[in-house]
N, C-alpha and C positions, 0 to 999 in steps of 0.2 A: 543811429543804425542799431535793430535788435543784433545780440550777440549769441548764440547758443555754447551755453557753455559747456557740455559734455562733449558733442560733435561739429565744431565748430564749420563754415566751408571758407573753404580758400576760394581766395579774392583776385581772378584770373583779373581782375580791371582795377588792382587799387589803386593806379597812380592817378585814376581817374574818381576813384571815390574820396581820396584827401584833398584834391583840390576844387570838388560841386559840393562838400560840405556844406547845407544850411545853413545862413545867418556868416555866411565869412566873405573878405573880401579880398578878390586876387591882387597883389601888388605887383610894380616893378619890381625886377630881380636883380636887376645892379647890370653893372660892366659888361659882364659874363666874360672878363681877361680869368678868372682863377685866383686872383692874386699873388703870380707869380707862378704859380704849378701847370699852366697851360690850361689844358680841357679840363683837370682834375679840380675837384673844390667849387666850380662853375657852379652857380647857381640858376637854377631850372625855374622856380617858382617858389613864390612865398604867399600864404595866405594868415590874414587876422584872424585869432579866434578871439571874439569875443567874452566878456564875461570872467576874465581871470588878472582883474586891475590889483588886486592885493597882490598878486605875484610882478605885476611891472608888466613890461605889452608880451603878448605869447602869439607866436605865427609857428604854424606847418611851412615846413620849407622841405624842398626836393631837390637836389645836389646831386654832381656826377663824382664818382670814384673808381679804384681800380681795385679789383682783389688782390690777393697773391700770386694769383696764373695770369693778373695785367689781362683779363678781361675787365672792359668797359663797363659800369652800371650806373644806374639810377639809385642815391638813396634816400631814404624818407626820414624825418625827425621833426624836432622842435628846438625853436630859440628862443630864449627867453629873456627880454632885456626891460633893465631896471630903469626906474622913472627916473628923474633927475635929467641935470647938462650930463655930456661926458666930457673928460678932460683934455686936453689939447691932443695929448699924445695919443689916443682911441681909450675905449671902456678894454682891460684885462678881461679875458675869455676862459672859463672854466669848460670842455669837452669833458662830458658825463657818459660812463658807460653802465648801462642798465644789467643787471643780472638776467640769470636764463628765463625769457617768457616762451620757449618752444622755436621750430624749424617751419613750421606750416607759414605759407607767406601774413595770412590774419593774425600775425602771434606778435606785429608792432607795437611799442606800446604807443606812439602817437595816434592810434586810433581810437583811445580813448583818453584824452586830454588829460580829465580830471584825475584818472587812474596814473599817468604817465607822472605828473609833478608831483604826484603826492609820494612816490615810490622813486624821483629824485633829491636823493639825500641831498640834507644840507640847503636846497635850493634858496630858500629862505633867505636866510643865513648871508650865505654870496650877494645875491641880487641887493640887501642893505649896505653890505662893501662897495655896491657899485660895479659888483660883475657879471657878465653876459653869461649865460647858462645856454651850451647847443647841446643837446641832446641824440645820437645818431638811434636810429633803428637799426642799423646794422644790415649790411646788403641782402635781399634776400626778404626780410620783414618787409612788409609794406611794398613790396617792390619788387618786379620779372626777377626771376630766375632762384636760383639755389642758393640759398643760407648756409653760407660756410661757418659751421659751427665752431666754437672754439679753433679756428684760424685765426693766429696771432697779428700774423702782419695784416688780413684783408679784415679785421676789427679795426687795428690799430690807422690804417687809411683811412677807414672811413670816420673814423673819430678826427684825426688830423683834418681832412676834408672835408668836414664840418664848421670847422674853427675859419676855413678859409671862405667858405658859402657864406658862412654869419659876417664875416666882414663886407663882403658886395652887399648885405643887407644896410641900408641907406639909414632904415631906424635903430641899428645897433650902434655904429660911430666905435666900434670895434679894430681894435688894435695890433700888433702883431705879437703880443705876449700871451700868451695861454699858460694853462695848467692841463692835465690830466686828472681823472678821478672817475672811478669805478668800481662795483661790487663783485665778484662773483667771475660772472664771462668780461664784465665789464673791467672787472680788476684785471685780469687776466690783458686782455686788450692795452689798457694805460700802461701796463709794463714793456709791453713788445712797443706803444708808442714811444715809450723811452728808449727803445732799442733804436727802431728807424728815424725818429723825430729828422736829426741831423738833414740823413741824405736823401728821405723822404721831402721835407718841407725847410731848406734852408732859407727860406724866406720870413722863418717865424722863428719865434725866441721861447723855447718850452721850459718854463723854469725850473718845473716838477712834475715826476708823477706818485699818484696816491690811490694806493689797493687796498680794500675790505675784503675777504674771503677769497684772496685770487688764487685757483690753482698754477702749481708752477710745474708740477710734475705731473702730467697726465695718465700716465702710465697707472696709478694711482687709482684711476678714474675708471679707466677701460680694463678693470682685471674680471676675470673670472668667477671668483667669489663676492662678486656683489650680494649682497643679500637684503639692503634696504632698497626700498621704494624709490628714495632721490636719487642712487649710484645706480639703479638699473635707465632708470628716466634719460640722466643724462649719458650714460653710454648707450641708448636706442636713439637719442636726439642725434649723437657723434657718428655712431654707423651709417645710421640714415643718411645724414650729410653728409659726408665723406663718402660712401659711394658714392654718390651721384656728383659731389663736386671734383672730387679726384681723380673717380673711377677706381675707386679702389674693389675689389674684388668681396661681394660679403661673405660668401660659403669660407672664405680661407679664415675667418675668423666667430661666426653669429652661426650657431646651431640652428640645422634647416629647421625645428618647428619651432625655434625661437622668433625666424624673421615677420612672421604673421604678428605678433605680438609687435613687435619691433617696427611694422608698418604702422598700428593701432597709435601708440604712441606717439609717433614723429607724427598723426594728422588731428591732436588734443594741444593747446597751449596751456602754460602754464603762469597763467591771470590772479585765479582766486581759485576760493574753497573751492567750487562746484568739480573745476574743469583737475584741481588735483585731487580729489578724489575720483576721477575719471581713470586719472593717469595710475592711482594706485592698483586701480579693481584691472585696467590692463596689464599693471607688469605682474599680475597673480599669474599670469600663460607661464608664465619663467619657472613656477614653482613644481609644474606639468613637466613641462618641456627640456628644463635647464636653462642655461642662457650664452656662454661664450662657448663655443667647440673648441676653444684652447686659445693658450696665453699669445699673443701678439711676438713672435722674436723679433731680437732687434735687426735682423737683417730683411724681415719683410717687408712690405708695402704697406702693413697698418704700423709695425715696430717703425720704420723711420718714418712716418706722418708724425707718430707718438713724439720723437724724438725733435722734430722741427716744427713741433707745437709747444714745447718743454722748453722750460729754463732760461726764458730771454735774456742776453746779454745786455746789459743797460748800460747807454752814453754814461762816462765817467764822468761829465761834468752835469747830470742830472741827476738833482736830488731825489729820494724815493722815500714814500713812506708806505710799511706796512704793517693792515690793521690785522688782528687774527684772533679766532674765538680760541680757547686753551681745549673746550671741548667741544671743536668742531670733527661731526661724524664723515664730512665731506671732502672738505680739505682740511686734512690733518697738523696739528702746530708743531710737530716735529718737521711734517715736509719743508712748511716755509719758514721755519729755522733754519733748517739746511740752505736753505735758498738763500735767505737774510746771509747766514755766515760765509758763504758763497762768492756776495756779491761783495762784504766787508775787505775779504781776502785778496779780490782789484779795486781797490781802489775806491769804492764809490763809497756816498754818504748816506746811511740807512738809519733812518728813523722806524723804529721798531716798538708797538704794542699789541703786549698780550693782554689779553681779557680770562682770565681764570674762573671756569666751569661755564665759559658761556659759548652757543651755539654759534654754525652758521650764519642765520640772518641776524639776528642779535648784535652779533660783533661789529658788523657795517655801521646799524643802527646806532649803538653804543658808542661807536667810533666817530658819530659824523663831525659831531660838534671839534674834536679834537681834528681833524679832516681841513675842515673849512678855517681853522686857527692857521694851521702849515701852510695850506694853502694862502690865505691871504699873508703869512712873515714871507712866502716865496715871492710873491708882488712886489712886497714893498722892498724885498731886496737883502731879507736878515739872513744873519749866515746858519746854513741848514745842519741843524742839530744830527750826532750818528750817535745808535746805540751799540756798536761795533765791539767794544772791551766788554758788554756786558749781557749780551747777546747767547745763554749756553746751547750747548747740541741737545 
């Protein structure tokens, strides 16, 4: 399917374009029990793609999940399972969270296969240990309805509810062990699934989870003095969303000739060069117009969204590891220090690297190989490293 990548159109029929994909073939979908979660995790459809045997077998699969407001949806991803037997016990499950590709329903990255693995770190790497790679779109992408952007827990479902769909898949042999691991919104998401794992999904065993670039403090994100390209990007992605999923009110926060600008953005993804230089030449309106009409309090409607998107509390008995660029302009390494020493101070076990002078996407990058090491000692069962005494502010 041609992509236009400056003005992309959303896809009022994707559930219908990932599964009449060319050259693929629909399979059985399994049980459809959930694997224990009820409706939730249910698996909808799974299709072959063809043509990606050096990665192990890759299907599009469609899944049911719940957001944060415990509406019902549909969502869309990929699973990726490696050649070989699997072992008695099932194949261990790696749930990958992808960084921000945009709000617009065509901003999945399962809609372009080769694009989606090559931009799941580490993939490689896993699938040689013999582990299952699902992949979520995140509800919203690829799928009816509104993309709750940076919403912790309705990511973190749908990452959990992935790991449960790849096991009704009959060609994974998929187990009840999982991991977490994500970049960016994805990182962001694997924390909050450490947070719910437990009483979300007590039918599964979450060893760990593992963030590259994860905002923990949003507030950070949605200030006023944005003044780069990427911090205006994704707080037009978050306003966008958030009103519409929340209903949060935008005049109480987005300058009236900001929201034009603000619309422009939320209907551009962000794929590649083309569609971010699209995104840049759009947030130039901001430099016109301004951009936030004031700071968010913390007793309003955007201050406490802020503040229940902020700082997930993570199960004490899940280990965390965070990766962080030293000079990241986005998520700053002082926040997730704070956060790190936060988490040190209950109790939990945090594995902590910094990367010194290196960026945002970088750091994921840099990070993975060390990523897919923690995650496979979390498999096998070794006891999880904390850098807690050496961690400064």
């Amino acid at each position: 399917m041609a992509k236009k990548p400056f003005f992309r159109l959303c896809m009022a029929a994707a559930l219908a374009v990932i599964l009449s994909m060319p050259g693929t073939q629909t399979l059985a979908a399994g049980t459809g029990a959930g694997k224990g979660g009820g409706n939730r995790g249910v698996l909808v459809a799974a299709t072959a793609v063809p043509g990606f045997f050096r990665y192990g077998s890759v299907f599009r699969i469609l899944y049911r999940s719940r957001t944060s407001r415990n509406v019902p949806v549909i969502v869309s991803g990929l699973a990726i399972v490696p050649n070989g037997p699997a072992p008695a016990a099932g194949r261990p499950v790696v749930s990958w969270g992808h960084g921000t590709t945009g709000v617009a329903h065509d901003c999945a990255p399962s809609l372009n296969v080769e694009q989606a693995i090559g931009a799941t770190l580490g993939v490689t790497q896993l699938l040689q240990k013999g582990i299952v790679v699902v992949a979520a779109d995140y509800p919203g992408l690829g799928s009816a309805g509104v993309h709750p952007y940076l919403d912790g827990v309705s990511t973190a479902r749908a990452m959990i509810d992935a790991v449960r769909a790849v096991r009704e898949l009959r060609q994974a042999d998929a187990g009840s062990r999982y991991a977490a691991w994500g970049f960016s919104q994805g990182g962001h998401g694997a924390l909050f699934v450490a947070s719910i794992a437990g009483s979300y999904a007590p039918e599964l065993t979450l060893v760990g989870s593992a963030a590259a670039s994860a905002p923990t403090q949003l507030r950070r994100l949605l200030r006023a003095d944005a003044r780069t390209v990427a911090g205006r990007v994704i707080a037009s992605y978050a306003i966008w969303s958030w009103q519409r999923f929340y209903g949060a009110p935008i005049a109480k926060i987005a300058d009236r000739q900001a929201i034009a600008a603000i619309d422009a953005i939320a209907g551009v993804c962000s794929l590649g060069p083309l569609e971010d230089l699209q995104l840049g030449l759009d947030s130039t309106a901001f430099q016109r117009s301004g951009f936030l009409a004031a700071e968010p309090g913390d007793s309003s409607v955007w201050g406490r969204l802020i503040a229940q998107n902020s700082t997930p509390e993570t199960q004490r008995d899940v280990p965390i590891l965070m990766l962080q660029g030293g000079a990241d302009p986005i998520v700053e390494a002082p926040i997730t220090r704070g956060y790190v020493k936060h988490l040190c101070s209950t109790g939990r076990r945090v594995r902590y690297v910094e990367m010194a002078g290196v960026d945002h996407g970088t750091a994921a990058r840099r990070g993975a190989d060390t990523a897919v090491r923690w995650l496979a000692d979390r498999f096998a069962g070794q006891p999880a490293p904390a850098d807690c005494d050496t961690v400064r502010e």
